[in-house]
N, C-alpha and C positions, 0 to 999 in steps of 0.2 A: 497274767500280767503282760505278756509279752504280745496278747492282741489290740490293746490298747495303743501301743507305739505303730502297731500296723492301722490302725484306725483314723490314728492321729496325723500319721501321711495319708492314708489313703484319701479321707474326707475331702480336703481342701482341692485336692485331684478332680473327687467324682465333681465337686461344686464348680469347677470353673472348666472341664466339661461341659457340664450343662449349659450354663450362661453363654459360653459359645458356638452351641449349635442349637439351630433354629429347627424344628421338626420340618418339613415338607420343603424346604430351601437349602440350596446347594449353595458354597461361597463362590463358583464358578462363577452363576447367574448374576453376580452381583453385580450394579450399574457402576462404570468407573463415574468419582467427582466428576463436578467443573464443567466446561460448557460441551451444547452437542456438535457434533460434526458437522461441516458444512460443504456441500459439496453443488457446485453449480457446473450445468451444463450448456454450453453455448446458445440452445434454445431458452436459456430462463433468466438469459443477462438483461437486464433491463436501461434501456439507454434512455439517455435526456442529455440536456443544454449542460458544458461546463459551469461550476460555481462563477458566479460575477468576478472574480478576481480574476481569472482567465481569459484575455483574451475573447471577442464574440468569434463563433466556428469551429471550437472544440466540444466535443461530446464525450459527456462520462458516466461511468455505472459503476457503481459499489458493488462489489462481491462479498467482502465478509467485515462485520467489522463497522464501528461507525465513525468516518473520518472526523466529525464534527467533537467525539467526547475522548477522552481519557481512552488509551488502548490503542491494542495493534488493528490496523483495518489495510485491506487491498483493492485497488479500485482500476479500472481500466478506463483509458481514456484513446481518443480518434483526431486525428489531428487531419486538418485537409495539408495538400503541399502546399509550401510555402510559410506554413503557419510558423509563428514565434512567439516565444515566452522570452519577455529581456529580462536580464539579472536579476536576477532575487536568490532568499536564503529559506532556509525554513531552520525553526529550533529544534527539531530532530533529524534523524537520520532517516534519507530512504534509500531505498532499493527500485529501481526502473530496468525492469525487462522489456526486452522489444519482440513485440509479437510477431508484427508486419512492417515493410516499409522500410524507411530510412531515418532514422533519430540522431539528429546530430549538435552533439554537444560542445559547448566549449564554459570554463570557468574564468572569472573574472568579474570585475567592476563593468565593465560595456561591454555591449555585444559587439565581439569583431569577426563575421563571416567566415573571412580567412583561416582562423583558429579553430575553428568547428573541428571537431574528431568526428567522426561517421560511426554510427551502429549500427549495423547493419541486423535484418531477424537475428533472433534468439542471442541478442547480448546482454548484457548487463554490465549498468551502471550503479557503483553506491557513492554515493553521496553526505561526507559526515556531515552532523548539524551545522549551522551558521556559515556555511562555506558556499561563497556567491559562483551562481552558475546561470546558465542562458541554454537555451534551445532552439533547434528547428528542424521542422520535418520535411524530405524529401520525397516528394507523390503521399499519397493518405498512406498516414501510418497509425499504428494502435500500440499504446504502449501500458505493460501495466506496472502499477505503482503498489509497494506494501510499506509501512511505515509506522510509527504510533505517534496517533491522536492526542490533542484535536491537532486539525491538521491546519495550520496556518502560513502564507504565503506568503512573505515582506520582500517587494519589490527593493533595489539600491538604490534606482532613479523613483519617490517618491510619482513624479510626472508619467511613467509607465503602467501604474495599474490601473486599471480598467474601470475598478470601482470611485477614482477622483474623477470619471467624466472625461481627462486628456489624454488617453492613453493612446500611446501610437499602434496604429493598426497591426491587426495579427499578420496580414499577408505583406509582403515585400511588394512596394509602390513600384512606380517607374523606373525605377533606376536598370532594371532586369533587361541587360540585351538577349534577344530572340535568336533565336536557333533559325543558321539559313539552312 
């Protein structure tokens, strides 16, 4: 009588056991879920023309991530000197590090020169959603950008973005006096 109460533990033991081990597989080997790693190297970035909403003169490349859908995506963008992005917001949050160069920001409804903060390499900027901000680069800069998607850009001055045809040029006109 008394192997039966051992049996009656034991069984369900050896049974589930079993079920969890696989002959010829280790749990070590096992693949983690969820997406695979991504790792880019300087030689495998691929550049092209900023999206039409930017300014003509900016160059940008996607590293992970696809700005256009749903999700986190990182992208690196080239800016000649002079270049500007006027006020706009975006409905998420990003993140801009500065690789190269000179990134210089200021928030607000207009772009006022004056107000620019400077980043200088390896800073960083965040940026909460909805919150109006402007740009400009000093000498070519490269700044990257991580964020989630999709990635949309709402200029303040409607008349500023690029895709209505009037948008005021990227580079600073004449007004720039010359270095004697």
């Amino acid at each position: 009588m008394r192997s039966f109460p051992t049996i009656f533990i034991l069984l369900p033991a050896m049974v589930l056991a079993q079920t969890t081990a696989t002959p010829g597989k280790t749990t070590t080997a096992a693949k983690a879920a969820g997406p695979a790693a991504i790792v880019v190297t300087p030689d495998k970035i691929q550049w092209g023309p900023a999206p039409p909403v930017f300014p003509a003169g900016a160059q940008m490349a996607v590293l992970a991530g696809n700005p256009g859908k749903a999700g986190p995506f990182t992208v690196r963008i080239k800016f000649p000197d002079g270049y500007r992005v006027m006020p706009h917001w975006h409905p998420t949050a990003e993140n801009v590090t500065v690789l190269s160069g000179e990134f210089r920001v200021g928030m607000g409804n207009k772009f006022d020169e004056t107000s620019l903060t400077s980043l200088p390499a390896h800073s960083l900027a965040v940026v909460p959603a909805h919150h109006n901000h402007y740009a400009m680069a000093k000498g070519e800069t490269e700044v990257q950008v991580s964020a989630i998607g999709p990635f949309k850009l709402t200029y303040v001055n409607p008349a500023d973005d690029p895709t209505h045809g009037q948008a005021a040029p990227a580079k600073k006109g004449g007004t720039a006096k010359k270095k004697k």
